[in-house]
Phi, psi and omega in degrees: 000133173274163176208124216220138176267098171289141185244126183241123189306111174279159172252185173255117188271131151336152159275148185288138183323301195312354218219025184018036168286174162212091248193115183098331211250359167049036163105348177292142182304133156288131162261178172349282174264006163282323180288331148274002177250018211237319168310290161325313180287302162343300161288010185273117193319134185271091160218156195273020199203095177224139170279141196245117162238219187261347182257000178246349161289164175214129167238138190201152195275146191277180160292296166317347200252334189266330170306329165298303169308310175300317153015288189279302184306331163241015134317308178302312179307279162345304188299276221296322190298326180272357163086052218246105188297339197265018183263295216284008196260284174316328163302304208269341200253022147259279232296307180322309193299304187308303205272004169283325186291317169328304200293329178310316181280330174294320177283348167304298178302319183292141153086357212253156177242102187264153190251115172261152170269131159341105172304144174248145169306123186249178172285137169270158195123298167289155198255106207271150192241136191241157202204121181222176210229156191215120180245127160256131206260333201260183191292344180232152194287152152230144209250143160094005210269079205258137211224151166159215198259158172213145203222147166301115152011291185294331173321323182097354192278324192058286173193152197275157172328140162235164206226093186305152160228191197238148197262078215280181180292139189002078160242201155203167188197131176283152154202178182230157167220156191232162167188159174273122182278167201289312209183136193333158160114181170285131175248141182283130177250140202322165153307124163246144179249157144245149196206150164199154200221021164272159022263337222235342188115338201280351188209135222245093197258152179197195160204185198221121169229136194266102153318154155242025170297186155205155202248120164261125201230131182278159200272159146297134210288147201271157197295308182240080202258181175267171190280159170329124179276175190298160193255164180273157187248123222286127191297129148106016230196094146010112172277188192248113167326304180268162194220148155307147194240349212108336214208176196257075199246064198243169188267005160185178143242162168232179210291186187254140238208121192298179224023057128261172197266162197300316210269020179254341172287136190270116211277294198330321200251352152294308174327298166319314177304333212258322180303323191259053175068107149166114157245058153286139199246150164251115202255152186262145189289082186305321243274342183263356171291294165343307197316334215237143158246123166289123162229105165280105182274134152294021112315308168284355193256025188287356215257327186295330194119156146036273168308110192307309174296354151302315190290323209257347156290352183241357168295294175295005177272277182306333171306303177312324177279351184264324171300264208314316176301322179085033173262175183280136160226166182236142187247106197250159196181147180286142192027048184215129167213101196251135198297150169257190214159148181256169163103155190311322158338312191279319174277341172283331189293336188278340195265337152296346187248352137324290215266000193236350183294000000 
């Protein structure tokens, strides 16, 4: 399989037609034609899979295709008035190309299978990447073939660069697209187009395809957050002298002890050690942390303000500061409630239920 990146300027996405949002537009009256391009879209099958046939293509003359036509069209005018035989002759063998090239460009595109890939969750704010796959079944390559986000017209945007690639003979070839989601939550992910304007420029072939995936987007993490609150202390358990700080602060360490995980190692004082010939590694000494259960409350984050999205950008902050730190927490959320526990598993369930509260 070849594999080729397309890089596409990300955007900030809409909600999807299908899902009657208008997202991005902050309330402003829709016209005419956003409402009919909004329609349009709507109807188009929501799938992770589309086959390009003669009934999901479009063709329409490019700019270049219509200055060739006027062209022709006054090329054509001359030959009859002057009775000029090498007129009607140049006219018709240009005229013979542009619509060889139509057809040409069209068979680039027909018959090609495009694939999206499981979208991975991002933070909002960050520019989440879709990552598709374009298979060709037949004996011959297709060339000039460009993939990316479709955009309304009226925006002024049109469309971001798209960077043709070439498809090989029963082959396959990756490319990508970027975009910004609007705002936390399962999110509709934007209309992608494919296009090609091979051989010659004059005609402009594409379709328009609606994922039914869905992007799930995490709140953002607050920037400068406070240190962690203190943990509660484990029934039938000591309580614990040491408390997380924020920071990889702990009240000792010891020596390093196989399984333990990387985010306990104290790498900074193995650097030193290794200058001075000495490869002994130091783990930082959990065990009186252990003592105590971290519950990061919707409750504790009312000090962020108000704003539910605040609360839940400085919540997800700490989740990220507790994972790192590798201590166990727990995540309380109005109609959420997850035990604590460590490990990536842990961190995604708490940042799904971040992103779905």
């Amino acid at each position: 399989m070849a594999g080729t990146a397309i890089p596409s300027r990300p955007e900030r996405a809409s909600a999807s037609p299908a899902d009657g949002g208008a997202a991005g537009h902050h309330g402003r009256a829709e016209g005419p034609g956003a409402r009919l391009q909004r329609w349009w879209l709507g109807r188009l099958p929501a799938t992770d899979s589309l086959r390009l046939t003669q009934g999901n293509l479009y063709i329409l003359p490019t700019r270049a295709g219509l200055a060739l036509g006027l062209t022709l069209l006054v090329l054509l005018v001359a030959a009859i008035n002057f009775q000029l035989n090498l007129g009607y002759a140049l006219t018709f063998l240009l005229a013979g190309c542009a619509l060889t090239g139509m057809y040409a460009g069209h068979a680039t595109l027909r018959g090609l299978t495009l694939h999206l890939l499981p979208p991975a969750p991002v933070h909002a704010g960050s520019a989440a990447r879709l990552d598709i796959r374009l298979d060709n079944p037949r004996a011959a390559p297709r060339h000039a073939v460009a993939l990316g986000l479709h955009h309304r017209p009226r925006t002024g945007r049109d469309r971001a660069a798209l960077v043709p690639l070439d498809v090989p003979a029963q082959g396959s070839v990756a490319a990508q697209a970027a975009f910004v989601p609007a705002r936390r939550g399962l999110q509709p992910l934007p209309a992608l187009t494919a296009e090609t304007r091979f051989p010659i420029g004059t005609f402009r072939v594409w379709c328009v395809w609606r994922p039914a995936a869905r992007l799930l987007v995490y709140p953002a993490p607050e920037a400068d957050p406070p240190p962690l609150p203190s943990g509660a202390p484990v029934s039938g358990r000591p309580a614990a002298q040491a408390q997380a700080r924020g920071t990889a602060e702990f009240d000792g360490m010891r020596p390093y002890q196989r399984g333990d995980s990387q985010r306990i190692v104290l790498w900074k004082q193995a650097a030193r050690a290794i200058a001075r010939g000495s490869d002994d590694l130091m783990s930082r000494d959990t065990h009186q942390l252990q003592q105590t259960e971290l519950w990061l409350l919707h409750a504790d984050a009312a000090a962020a303000g108000a704003d539910t999205e605040a609360r839940l950008s400085r919540l997800c902050a700490w989740v990220l500061q507790a994972d790192r730190l590798g201590i166990a927490y727990g995540l309380e959320l109005p109609g959420a409630r997850i035990a604590p526990a460590t490990g990536d598993a842990h961190r995604r369930a708490c940042l799904e239920a971040l992103a779905l509260c």
